[in-house]
matplotlib code that plots the C-alpha trace (Angstrom):
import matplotlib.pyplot as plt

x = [3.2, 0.5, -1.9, 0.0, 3.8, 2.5, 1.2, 4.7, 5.6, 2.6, 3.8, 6.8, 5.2, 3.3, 5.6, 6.8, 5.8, 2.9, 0.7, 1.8, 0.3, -2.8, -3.1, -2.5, -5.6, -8.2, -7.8, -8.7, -11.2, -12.2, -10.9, -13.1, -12.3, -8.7, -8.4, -10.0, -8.0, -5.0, -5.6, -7.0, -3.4, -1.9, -4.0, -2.7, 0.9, 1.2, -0.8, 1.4, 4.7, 3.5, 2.3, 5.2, 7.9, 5.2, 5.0, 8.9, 10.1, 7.7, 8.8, 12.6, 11.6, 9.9, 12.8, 15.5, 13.6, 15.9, 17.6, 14.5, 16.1, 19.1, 16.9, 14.5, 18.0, 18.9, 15.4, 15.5, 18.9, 17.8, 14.6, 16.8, 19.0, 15.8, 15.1, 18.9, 18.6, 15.3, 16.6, 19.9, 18.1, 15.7, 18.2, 20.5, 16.9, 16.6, 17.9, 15.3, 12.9, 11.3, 8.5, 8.8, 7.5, 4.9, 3.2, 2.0, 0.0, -1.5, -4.9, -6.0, -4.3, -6.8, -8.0, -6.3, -2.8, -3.9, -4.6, -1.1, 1.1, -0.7, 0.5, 4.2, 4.8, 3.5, 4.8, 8.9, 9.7, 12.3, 11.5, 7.6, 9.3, 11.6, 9.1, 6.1, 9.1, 9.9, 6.4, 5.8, 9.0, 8.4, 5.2, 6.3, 9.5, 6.6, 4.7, 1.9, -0.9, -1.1, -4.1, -2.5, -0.4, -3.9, -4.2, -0.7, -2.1, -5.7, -3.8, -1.7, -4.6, -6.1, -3.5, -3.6, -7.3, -6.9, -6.5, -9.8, -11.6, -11.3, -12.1, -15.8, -16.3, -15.0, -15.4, -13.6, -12.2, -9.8, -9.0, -7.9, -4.9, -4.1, -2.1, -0.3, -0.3, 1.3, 4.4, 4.9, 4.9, 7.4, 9.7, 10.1, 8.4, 11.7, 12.5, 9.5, 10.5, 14.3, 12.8, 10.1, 12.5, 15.0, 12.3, 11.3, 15.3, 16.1, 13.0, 14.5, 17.7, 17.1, 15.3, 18.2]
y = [-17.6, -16.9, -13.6, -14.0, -13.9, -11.0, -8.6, -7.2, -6.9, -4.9, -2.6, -2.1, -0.9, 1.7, 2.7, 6.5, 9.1, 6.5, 6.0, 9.7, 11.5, 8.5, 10.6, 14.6, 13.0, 11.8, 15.1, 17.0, 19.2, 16.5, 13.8, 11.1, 11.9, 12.4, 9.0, 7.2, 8.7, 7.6, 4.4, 3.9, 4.8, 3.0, -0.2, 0.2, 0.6, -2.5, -4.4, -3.7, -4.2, -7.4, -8.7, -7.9, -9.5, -13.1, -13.7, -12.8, -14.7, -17.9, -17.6, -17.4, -20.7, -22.9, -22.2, -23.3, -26.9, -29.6, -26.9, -25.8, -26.6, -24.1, -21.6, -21.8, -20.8, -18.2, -16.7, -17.1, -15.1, -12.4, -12.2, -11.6, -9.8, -7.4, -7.3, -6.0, -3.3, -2.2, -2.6, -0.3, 2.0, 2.6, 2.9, 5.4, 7.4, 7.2, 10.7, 12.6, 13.3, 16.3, 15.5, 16.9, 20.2, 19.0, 17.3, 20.3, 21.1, 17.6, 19.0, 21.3, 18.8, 18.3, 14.8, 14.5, 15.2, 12.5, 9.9, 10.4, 10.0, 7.2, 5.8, 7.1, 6.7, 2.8, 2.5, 4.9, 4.3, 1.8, 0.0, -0.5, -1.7, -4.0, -5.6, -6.1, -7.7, -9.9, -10.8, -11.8, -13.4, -15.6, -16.9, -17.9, -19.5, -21.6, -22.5, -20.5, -18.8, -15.5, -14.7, -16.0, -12.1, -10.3, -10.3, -9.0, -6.2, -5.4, -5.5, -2.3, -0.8, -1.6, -0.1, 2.8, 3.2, 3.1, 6.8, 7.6, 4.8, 5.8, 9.4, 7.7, 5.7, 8.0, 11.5, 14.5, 12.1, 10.5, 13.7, 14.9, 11.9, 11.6, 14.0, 12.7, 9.5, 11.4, 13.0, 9.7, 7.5, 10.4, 10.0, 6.0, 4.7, 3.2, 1.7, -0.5, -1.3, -1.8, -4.3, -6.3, -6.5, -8.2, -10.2, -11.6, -11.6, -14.1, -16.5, -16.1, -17.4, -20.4, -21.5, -21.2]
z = [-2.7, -0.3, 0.6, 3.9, 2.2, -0.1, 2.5, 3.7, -0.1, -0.3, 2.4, 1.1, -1.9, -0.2, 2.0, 1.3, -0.9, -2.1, 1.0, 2.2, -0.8, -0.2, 2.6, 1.4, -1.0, 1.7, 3.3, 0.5, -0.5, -3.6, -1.9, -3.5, -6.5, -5.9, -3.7, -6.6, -9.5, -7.5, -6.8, -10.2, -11.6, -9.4, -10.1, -14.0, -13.6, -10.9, -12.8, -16.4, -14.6, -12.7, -15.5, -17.7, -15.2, -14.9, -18.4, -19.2, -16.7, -17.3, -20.5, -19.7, -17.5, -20.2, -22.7, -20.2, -20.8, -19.4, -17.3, -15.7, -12.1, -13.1, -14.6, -11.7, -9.7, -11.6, -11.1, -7.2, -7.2, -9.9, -7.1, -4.2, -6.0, -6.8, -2.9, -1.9, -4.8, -3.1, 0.3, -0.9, -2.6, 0.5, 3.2, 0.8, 0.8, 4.3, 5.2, 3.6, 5.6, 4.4, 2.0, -1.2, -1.8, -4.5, -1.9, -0.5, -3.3, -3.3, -1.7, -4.4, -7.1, -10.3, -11.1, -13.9, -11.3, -8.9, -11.5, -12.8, -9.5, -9.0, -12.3, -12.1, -7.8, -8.2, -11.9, -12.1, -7.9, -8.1, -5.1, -6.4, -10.1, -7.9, -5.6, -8.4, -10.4, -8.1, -7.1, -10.7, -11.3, -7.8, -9.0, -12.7, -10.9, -8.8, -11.6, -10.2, -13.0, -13.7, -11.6, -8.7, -8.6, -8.1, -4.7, -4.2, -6.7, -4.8, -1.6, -2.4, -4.0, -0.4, 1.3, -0.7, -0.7, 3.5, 4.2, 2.1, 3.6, 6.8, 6.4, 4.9, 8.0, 10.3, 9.0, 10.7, 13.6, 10.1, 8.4, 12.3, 13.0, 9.2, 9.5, 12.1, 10.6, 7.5, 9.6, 11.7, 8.3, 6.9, 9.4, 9.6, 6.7, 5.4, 8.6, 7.9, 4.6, 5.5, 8.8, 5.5, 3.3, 5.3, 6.4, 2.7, 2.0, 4.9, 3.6, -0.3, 1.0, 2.7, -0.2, -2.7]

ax = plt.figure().add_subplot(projection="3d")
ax.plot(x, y, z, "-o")
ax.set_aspect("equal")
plt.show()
């Protein structure tokens, strides 16, 4: 598995509540602070759950032995079956569009508040446990080292780091259409993750 094959798994992690409250953050009053303290959270709990899912499924792999071709199977259907959870689970969510009203206090959150979102929207959201899951499971299945998962895990924290990056290069002009960026990603985030899902779905398949 690729950088280029884990981007749009990377979207779909940061797709929703995740990149929106990325965004109540950089237009904050702290917002450093608060950007950092939720990426840093975020970093943990994708990091634990990848590397959980790698080492129990390479371990599942290497005791299957002479069955390693069925095993390896098994793992690719587990993997898409993983996908169509977080693909159900997304389009069942799809009718609320109204953020939730904790999100308006997001802006005057304390540190200590942004640091743990981060850790439970990246680390409790079921899509985000199914797609670092799968991303670990894929590259056990492939024989791949652990390491290889890390850039799948700094490009979330990329993603989620956007909002606040921009508002350093670009001052006012960010905090301005973040906003707008906020209501626009409300509104169809999970049309994006319903559209990259399918997308890694139909590639799982015609492997199998």
């Amino acid at each position: 598995m690729n950088v280029a094959a884990m981007l749009p798994l990377a979207v779909v992690m940061i797709a929703g509540p995740q990149i929106i409250s990325a965004i109540f953050f950089a237009t904050s009053e702290k917002w450093k602070g608060d950007s950092a303290n939720y990426v840093a959270g975020a970093a943990i709990s994708i990091t634990v759950i990848y590397t959980a899912a790698y080492f129990i499924f390479r371990g599942a792999k290497q005791s299957g032995g002479s069955h390693s071709g069925s095993t390896a199977h098994v793992i690719d259907i587990v993997i898409l079956a993983l996908l169509l959870f977080a693909m159900f689970y997304t389009f069942r969510r799809r009718k609320t569009s109204e953020p939730p009203k904790w999100m308006s206090k997001l802006q005057t959150a304390s540190l200590r508040l942004s640091f743990n979102l981060g850790l439970l929207l990246l680390g409790v959201f079921p899509t985000d446990i199914a797609t670092s899951v799968s991303v670990g499971a894929r590259l056990a299945n492939q024989h791949e080292p652990w390491a290889a998962g890390l850039p799948f895990v700094l490009l979330v924290l990329l993603l989620l780091a956007l909002p606040a990056l921009l508002v350093l290069l670009l001052g006012k002009k960010a905090q301005a259409f973040l906003p707008k960026v906020r209501d626009w990603m409300n509104d169809n985030s999970w049309i994006v993750s319903e559209i990259v899902l399918v997308f890694i779905i139909v590639i799982i398949s015609k492997s199998l």
